[in-house]
Every structure is written in structure tokens, then in C-alpha cells.
Phi, psi and omega in degrees: 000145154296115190216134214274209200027209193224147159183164179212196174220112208204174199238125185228151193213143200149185193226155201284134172304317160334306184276007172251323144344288139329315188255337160267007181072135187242122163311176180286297160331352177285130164240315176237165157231147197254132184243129190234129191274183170276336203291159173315337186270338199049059169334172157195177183165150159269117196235103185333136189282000196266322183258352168290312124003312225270266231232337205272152160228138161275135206228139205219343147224172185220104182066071159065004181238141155046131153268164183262151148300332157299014179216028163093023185287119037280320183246114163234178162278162167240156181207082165318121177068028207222140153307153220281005203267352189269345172293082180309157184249174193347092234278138142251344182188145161192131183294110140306096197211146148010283198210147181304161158256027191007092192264170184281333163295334192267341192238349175195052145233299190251075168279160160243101183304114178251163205275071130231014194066042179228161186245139191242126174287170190042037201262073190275344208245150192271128181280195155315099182231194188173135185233142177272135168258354174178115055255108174201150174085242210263003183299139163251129193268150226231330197227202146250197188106199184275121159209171205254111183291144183242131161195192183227153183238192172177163171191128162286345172309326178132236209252130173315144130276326189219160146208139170248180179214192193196151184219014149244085187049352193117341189290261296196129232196120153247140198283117170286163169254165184266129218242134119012104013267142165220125191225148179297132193038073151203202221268157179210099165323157159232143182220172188178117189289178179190113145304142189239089198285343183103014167208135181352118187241169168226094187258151195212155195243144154195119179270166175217143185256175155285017197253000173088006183271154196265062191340119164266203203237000000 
């Protein structure tokens, strides 16, 4: 299906940024760690020593084979639920430090523009969304009657609970059901019937995490 952005999923295997951590000893005084990539750009980002601690892993496959050079090989980060900007690819080095590195991705590229015209940093974990995968972009429906809306849900927060959907704008709202595996900050299917009469619809999505926040509209 056509959908506008980009996102994916994937099965990544590698060992947890803890246990490496763990094993050089961390001062008291460690807060953040600054991760720098080999690419021509030297990626860099900063990552609070608290979600490093968690969750993150350096990762050495991806859906069981290998990583490709395009998916950062040998070594990238994995940063579960954070943007995607922060999984660094081809990983070379990372700092134990203090304070962030306000690296130039940190102070005027993955930014948030706020209406007083100031930009706020460190807006790292992807919230609560959904996207319809079907009916959606140039597809069409062909016959009228019962048909099954398809789509993903996601939180960087953790695990969908819910997603309803809709085929009026929004006036009106039905509970989908959620497909098998539903795993925390990852892709979480969805289905749903809709009879279709053969006139214009407007269908929308909206998930809910555990955390009880709501995608908004």
C-alpha cells in the first residue's frame, strides 16, 4: 500500500548496551552517552544514560542474517521506541559523558519548531500512531458491501491497546481488533469491517498505548 512516510520493523539480534556498560564500569557522574557513527556525516546523537541502561542494543543482525552496508554494517545502535535518527549506523565510537553533545543533528536538524518560534531538543521517543494500509493511496474499491480495513499501529511508549477507526471523519468511531503478536514499541496490526454504499469515505485511525495516551487527530 501507499502511505505517506516511511517506517518499518525488523527482528534485530546483538547485545544490550547495559552489558557492555556494565562491563567497563560507569562513573557516578555518566548521564549521557554520545554515539558516533563512520558515515561521511559522523552522525552523532546523545542518548540519556537512563535509556541506555534500558533497552538499547548494538546490533550485528537484522531478520537473522547479517546487517547490510546500507543498514549500518558492522555495528549500529538499536534505540527501541526513540527515533529513528537515533540508531546510529555504523557505529565507531561512544562517549561517556556528562552533558549532551549538541552535535549539529541536535541543535538544528532533528528539532521541533515551536509557535513562539523557538526549537525544543530532545524530543526523542515516537509517540502514539496508525496508519491505514488498506483501503489507502491509489487503491479502489471495486464493488460496494462489506469490506476489511487493514493497518499498523506503534508507541515508542510501549504496547497498543487499543486502535478504533472510522469511515466518517471522525463523527463516529469503531473498536478494531489487534492481530497477534502485539510486542512492545513495535508494529501492532489491526483489522476491521466497514460496509461501503458507494459513496465517498473518510477513513482514519487512531491508536491508544499503555500508557493510556491517545494518537491524536
Amino acid at each position: 500500500a501507499e502511505v505517506s512516510g516511511l517506517v518499518s520493523c525488523a527482528e534485530w539480534t546483538g547485545v544490550t548496551l547495559k552489558t557492555l556498560l556494565d562491563e567497563a564500569g560507569l562513573k557516578p557522574q555518566a548521564k549521557w552517552i554520545i554515539a558516533e557513527g563512520a558515515d561521511g556525516a559522523a552522525m552523532t546523537r546523545s542518548i540519556p544514560i537512563e535509556k541506555c541502561l534500558d533497552d538499547v542494543m548494538v546490533v550485528y543482525s537484522q531478520n537473522g542474517e547479517r546487517l547490510r552496508p546500507e543498514q549500518g554494517y558492522p555495528l549500529r545502535l538499536f534505540v527501541p521506541g526513540y527515533e529513528g535518527n537515533t540508531h546510529i549506523k555504523w557505529l565507531r565510537r561512544l562517549h561517556i559523558t556528562d552533558a549532551p553533545a549538541y552535535s549539529r543533528e541536535e541543535t538544528a536538524k532533528y528539532t521541533d519548531l515551536m509557535a513562539d518560534g523557538k526549537a525544543r531538543k530532545f524530543s526523542f521517543v515516537m509517540e502514539c500512531k496508525s496508519l491505514v494500509t488498506y483501503p489507502s493511496g491509489t487503491q479502489k474499491l471495486t464493488r460496494k458491501g462489506l469490506h476489511e480495513m487493514r493497518g499498523i499501529a506503534w508507541s515508542g511508549h510501549g504496547k497498543i491497546t487499543r486502535v478504533d477507526v472510522s469511515v466518517d471523519g471522525g463523527n463516529t468511531w469503531t473498536q478494531a481488533r489487534l492481530q497477534e503478536p502485539i510486542l512492545t514499541k513495535a508494529l501492532t496490526a489491526f483489522r476491521a469491517p466497514f460496509e461501503w454504499n458507494g459513496q465517498e469515505l473518510m477513513i482514519m485511525s487512531r491508536a491508544i498505548d499503555e500508557t493510556g495516551y491517545v494518537q491524536p487527530m
